[in-house]
C-alpha positions in Angstrom: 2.6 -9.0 32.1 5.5 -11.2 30.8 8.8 -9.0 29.8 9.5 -10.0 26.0 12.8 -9.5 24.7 13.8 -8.8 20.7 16.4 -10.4 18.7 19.0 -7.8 19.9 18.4 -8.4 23.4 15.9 -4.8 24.3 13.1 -5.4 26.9 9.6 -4.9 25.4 7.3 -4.8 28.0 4.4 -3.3 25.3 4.6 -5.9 22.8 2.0 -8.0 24.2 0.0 -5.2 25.2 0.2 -3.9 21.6 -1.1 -7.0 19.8 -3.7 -7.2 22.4 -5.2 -3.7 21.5 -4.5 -4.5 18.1 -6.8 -7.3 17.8 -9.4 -5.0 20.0 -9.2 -2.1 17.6 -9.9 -4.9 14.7 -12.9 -6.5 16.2 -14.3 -2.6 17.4 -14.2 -1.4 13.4 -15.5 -5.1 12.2 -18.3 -3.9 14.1 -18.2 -0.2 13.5 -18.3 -1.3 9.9 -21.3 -4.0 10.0 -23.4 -1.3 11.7 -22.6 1.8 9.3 -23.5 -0.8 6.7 -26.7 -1.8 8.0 -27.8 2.3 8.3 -26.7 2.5 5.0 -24.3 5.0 6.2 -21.8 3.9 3.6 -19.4 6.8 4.4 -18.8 5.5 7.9 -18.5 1.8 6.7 -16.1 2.7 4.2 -13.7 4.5 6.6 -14.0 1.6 9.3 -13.2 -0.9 6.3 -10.2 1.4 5.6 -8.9 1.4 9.3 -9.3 -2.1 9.7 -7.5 -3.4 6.1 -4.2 -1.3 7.4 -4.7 -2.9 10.7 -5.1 -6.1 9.0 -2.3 -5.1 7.0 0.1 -3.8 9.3 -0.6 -7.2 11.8 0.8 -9.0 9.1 -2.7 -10.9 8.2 -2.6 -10.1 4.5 -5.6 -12.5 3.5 -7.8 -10.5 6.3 -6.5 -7.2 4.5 -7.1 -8.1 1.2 -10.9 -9.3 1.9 -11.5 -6.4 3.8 -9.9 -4.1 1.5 -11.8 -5.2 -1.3 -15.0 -4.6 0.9 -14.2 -1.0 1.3 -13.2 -0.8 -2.5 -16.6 -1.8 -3.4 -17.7 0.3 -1.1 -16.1 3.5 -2.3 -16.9 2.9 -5.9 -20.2 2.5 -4.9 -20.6 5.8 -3.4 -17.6 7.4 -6.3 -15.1 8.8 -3.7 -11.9 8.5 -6.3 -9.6 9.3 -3.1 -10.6 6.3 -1.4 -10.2 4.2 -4.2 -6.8 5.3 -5.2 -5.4 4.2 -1.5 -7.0 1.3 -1.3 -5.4 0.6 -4.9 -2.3 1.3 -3.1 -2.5 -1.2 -0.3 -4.0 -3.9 -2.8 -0.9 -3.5 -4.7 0.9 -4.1 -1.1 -0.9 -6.8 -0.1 -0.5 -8.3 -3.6 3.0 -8.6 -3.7 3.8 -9.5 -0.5 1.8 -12.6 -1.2 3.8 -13.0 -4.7 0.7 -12.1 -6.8 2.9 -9.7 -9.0 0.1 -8.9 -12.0 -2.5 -8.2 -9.1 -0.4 -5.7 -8.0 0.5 -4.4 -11.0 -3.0 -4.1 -12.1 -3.5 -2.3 -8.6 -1.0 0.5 -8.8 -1.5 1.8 -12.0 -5.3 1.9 -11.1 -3.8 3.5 -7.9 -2.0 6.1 -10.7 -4.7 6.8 -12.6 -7.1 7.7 -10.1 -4.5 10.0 -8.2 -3.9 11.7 -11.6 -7.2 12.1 -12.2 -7.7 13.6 -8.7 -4.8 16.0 -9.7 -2.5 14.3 -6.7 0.9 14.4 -8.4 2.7 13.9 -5.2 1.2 10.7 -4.8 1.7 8.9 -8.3 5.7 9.6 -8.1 6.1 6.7 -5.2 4.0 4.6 -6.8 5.7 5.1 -9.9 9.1 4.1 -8.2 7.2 1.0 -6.8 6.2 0.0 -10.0 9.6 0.5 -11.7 11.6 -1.2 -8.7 9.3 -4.4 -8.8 9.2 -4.5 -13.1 12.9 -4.5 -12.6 13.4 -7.3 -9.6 11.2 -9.3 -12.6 13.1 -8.7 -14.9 11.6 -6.4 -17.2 13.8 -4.0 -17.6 12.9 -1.2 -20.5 9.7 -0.7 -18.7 11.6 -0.5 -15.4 13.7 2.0 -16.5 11.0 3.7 -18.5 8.6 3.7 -15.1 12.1 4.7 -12.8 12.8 7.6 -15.2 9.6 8.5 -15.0 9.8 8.6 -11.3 12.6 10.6 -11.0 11.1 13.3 -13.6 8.2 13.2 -11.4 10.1 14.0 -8.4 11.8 16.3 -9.8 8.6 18.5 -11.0 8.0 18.4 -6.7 11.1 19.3 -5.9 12.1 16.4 -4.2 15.7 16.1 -5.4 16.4 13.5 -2.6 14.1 11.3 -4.1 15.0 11.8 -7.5 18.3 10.6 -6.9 17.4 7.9 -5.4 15.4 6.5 -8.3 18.5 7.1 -10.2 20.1 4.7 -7.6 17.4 2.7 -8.2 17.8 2.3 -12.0 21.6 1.5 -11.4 20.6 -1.2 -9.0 17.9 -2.7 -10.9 20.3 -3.1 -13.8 23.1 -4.5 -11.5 20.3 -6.7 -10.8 19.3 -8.0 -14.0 23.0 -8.8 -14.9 22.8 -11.4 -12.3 20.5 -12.6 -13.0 
């Protein structure tokens, strides 16, 4: 095995070894997920779908993620599991802006919100809610960012998360130290 070292100069030994196993695990679920589909066991296919979009994901290959993500979002409002939907919302809304598409993942995340609120998940929609607010504000659109960053901190509030409630309020300072830059 060849010894890779990072940009600070640290020995990884497992990096290759990593990505190996990575694209392993990716071809293992591609298959897991063509067989479940075949049985029509769409539970199974959905989950393997899931797995392999944050592998996809998380490897850096977002079109890979975002084809298979949409697979398993088909899938899962196909068979109606909500939960499913809502974090697959959640990495389409990922995958969307790290590829610049900021309407897609827009669209995404409050879809993400709406089915976590409907699923009674509070805990989830406040994150997403400061990812929303954040991004509306690095574009510029400021009363909705502070309305969605507000809205944010209320939410984490209601949790009890004071830690992240002040750092929305952090949040709404910078995104308005942003926008007078710009």
């Amino acid at each position: 095995m060849k010894l890779e070292v990072d940009d600070e100069g640290w020995p990884d030994v497992g990096l290759k070894v990593r990505i190996e196993a990575a694209a392993e695990q990716a071809q293992t679920l591609e298959e897991l997920a063509a067989e479940a589909e075949r049985e029509r066991h769409f539970p199974g296919a959905l989950l393997a779908r899931m797995y392999l979009a944050h592998n996809y994901y998380e490897s850096e290959r977002g079109q890979d993620a975002h084809k298979t993500a949409i697979r398993a979002l088909l899938l899962a409002q196909e068979i109606g599991d909500l939960l499913a939907e809502a974090q697959l919302r959640r990495l389409l809304a990922l995958i969307a802006w790290d590829e610049g598409r900021s309407k897609d993942g827009h669209d995404h995340v409050l879809e993400a919100m709406i089915a976590y609120e409907q699923l009674g998940r509070e805990a989830e929609i406040a994150p997403l809610m400061r990812w929303y607010g954040e991004h509306l504000g690095v574009l510029g659109a400021m009363p909705e960012a502070e309305e969605a960053l507000r809205e944010a901190e209320r939410r984490y509030k209601v949790l009890g998360d004071e830690n992240a409630a002040q750092a929305c309020a952090a949040d709404l300072l910078a995104v308005r130290a942003h926008a007078l830059r710009h």
